[in-house]
C-alpha positions as CSV (number, residue, x, y, z in Angstrom):
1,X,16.6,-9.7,-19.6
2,X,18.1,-8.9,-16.1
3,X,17.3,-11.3,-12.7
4,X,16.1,-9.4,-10.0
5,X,16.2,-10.9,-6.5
6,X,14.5,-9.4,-3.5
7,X,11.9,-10.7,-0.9
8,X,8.0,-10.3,-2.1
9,X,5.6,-10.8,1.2
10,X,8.2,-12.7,3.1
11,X,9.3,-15.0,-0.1
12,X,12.2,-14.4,-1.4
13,X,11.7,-14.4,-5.4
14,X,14.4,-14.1,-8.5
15,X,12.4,-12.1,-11.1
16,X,13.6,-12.4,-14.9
17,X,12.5,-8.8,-16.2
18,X,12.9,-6.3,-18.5
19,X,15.3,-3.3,-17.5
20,X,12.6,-0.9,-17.9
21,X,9.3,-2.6,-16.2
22,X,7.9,-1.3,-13.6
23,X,6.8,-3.2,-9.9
24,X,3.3,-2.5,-10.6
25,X,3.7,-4.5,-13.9
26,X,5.4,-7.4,-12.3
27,X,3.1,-7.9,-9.6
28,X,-0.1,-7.3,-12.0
29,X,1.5,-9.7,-14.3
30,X,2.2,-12.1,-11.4
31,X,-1.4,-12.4,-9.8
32,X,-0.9,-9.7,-6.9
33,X,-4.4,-7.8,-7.6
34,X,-4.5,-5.4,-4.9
35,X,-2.0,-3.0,-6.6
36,X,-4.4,-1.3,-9.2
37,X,-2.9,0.6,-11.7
38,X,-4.5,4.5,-11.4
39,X,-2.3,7.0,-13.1
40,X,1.1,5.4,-14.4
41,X,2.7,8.7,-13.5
42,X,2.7,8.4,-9.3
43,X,0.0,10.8,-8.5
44,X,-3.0,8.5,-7.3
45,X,-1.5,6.0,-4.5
46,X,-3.6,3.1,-6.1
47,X,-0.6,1.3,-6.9
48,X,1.1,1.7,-3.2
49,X,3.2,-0.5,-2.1
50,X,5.7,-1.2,1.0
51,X,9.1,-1.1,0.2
52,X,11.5,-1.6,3.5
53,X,8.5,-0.2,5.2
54,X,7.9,2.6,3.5
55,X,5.1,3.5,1.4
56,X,6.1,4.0,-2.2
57,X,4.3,4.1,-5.4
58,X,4.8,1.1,-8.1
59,X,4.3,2.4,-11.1
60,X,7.2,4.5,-10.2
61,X,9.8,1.9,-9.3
62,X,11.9,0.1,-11.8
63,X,12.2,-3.1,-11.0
64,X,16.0,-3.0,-10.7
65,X,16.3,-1.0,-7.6
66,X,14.4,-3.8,-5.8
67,X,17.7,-5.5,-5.4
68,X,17.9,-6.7,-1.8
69,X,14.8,-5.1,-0.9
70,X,11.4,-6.3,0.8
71,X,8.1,-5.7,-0.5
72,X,5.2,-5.8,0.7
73,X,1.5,-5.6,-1.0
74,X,-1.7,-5.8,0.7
75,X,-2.0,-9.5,0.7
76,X,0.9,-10.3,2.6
77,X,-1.0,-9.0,5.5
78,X,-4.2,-10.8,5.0
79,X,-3.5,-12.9,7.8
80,X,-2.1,-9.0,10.1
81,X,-5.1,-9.4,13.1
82,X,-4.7,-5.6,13.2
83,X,-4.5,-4.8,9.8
84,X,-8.2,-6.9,9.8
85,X,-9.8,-4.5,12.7
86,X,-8.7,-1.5,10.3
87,X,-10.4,-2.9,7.4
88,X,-13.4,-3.6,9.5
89,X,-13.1,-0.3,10.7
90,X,-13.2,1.2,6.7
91,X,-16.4,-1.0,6.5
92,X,-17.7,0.6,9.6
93,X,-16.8,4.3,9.0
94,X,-18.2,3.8,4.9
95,X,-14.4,4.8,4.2
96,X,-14.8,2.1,1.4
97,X,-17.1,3.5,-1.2
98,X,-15.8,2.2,-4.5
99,X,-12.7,0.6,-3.1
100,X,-10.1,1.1,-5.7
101,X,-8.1,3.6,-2.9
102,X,-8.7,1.2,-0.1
103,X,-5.5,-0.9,-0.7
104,X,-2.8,1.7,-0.9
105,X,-4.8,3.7,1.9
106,X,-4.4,0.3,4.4
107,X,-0.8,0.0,3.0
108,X,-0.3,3.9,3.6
109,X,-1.6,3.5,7.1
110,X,0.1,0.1,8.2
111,X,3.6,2.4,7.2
112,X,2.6,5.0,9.3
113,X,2.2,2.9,12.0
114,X,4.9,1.2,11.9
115,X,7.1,4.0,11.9
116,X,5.0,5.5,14.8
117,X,2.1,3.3,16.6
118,X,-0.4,6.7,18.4
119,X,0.3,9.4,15.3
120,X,-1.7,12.6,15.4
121,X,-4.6,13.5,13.0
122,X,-1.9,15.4,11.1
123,X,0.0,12.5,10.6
124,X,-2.6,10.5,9.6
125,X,-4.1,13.3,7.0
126,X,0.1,13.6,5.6
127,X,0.0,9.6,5.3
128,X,-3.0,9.5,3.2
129,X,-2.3,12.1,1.4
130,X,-0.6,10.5,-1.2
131,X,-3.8,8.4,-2.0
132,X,-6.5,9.9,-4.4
133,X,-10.2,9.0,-3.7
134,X,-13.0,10.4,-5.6
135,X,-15.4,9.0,-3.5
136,X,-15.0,9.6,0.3
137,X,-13.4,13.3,1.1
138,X,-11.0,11.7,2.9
139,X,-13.3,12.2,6.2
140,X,-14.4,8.9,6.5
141,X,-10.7,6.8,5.8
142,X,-9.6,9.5,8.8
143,X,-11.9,8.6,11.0
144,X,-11.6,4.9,10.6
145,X,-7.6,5.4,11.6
146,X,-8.1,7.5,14.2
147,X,-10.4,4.4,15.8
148,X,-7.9,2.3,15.0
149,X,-5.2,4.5,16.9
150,X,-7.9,4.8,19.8
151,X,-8.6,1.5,20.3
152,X,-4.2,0.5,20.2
């Protein structure tokens, strides 16, 4: 067993883990339900998470490299006013179809605007791009963050 300390949505947490488990099975394993797991291999988003900011995918990171870092899942912004007139904005747009995507999109998103707050269409297409859905063609989670964007 190895301790792990890093800050998890603003709490700062000392994990006891395995050397070889992965974020996504911590934070399954401790209650945080908005990272799904999709692919195991890094190629869906459904497991996206913010790491320092940045949008990274779960079931990729060993739990080791968190050392010192901040994370950030989907329900550490439930509270983000903004973050609430995207979602609304999803619902609005019918960018949420069968909703397994919608959390690492909203993560993917909230990391691109952090890092810039009016990004282009481009930017917001490369963002999501990282985040498989079956269901809406991408179209409709677009258009929802370019509202979003508009209405900044």
């Amino acid at each position: 067993m190895l301790s792990v300390r890093f800050t998890l949505n603003g709490q700062p947490v000392t994990a006891e883990i395995h050397p070889g488990q992965t974020l996504l099975e911590y934070l399954r394993s401790t209650g945080f339900f908005s990272v799904k797991y999709g692919c195991g291999h890094g190629e869906c988003g459904t497991c996206t998470v913010l790491v320092d900011n940045m949008a990274m995918n779960a079931c990729l990171l060993l739990m080791p490299v968190l050392e010192n870092r901040r994370v950030e899942t989907l329900e550490a912004l439930e509270s983000d006013a903004e973050l609430a007139e995207l979602q609304e904005l999803f619902i609005d747009e019918g960018a949420i179809q069968c909703g397994y995507c919608t959390p690492g999109m909203l993560l993917s998103l909230v990391a691109l605007l952090r890092e810039d707050s009016k990004p282009d269409i481009n930017a917001i297409r490369d963002a999501l791009s990282g985040n498989l859905c079956r269901c809406t063609g991408y179209v409709k989670p677009v258009s929802a963050a370019e509202r979003f964007i508009l209405c900044r």
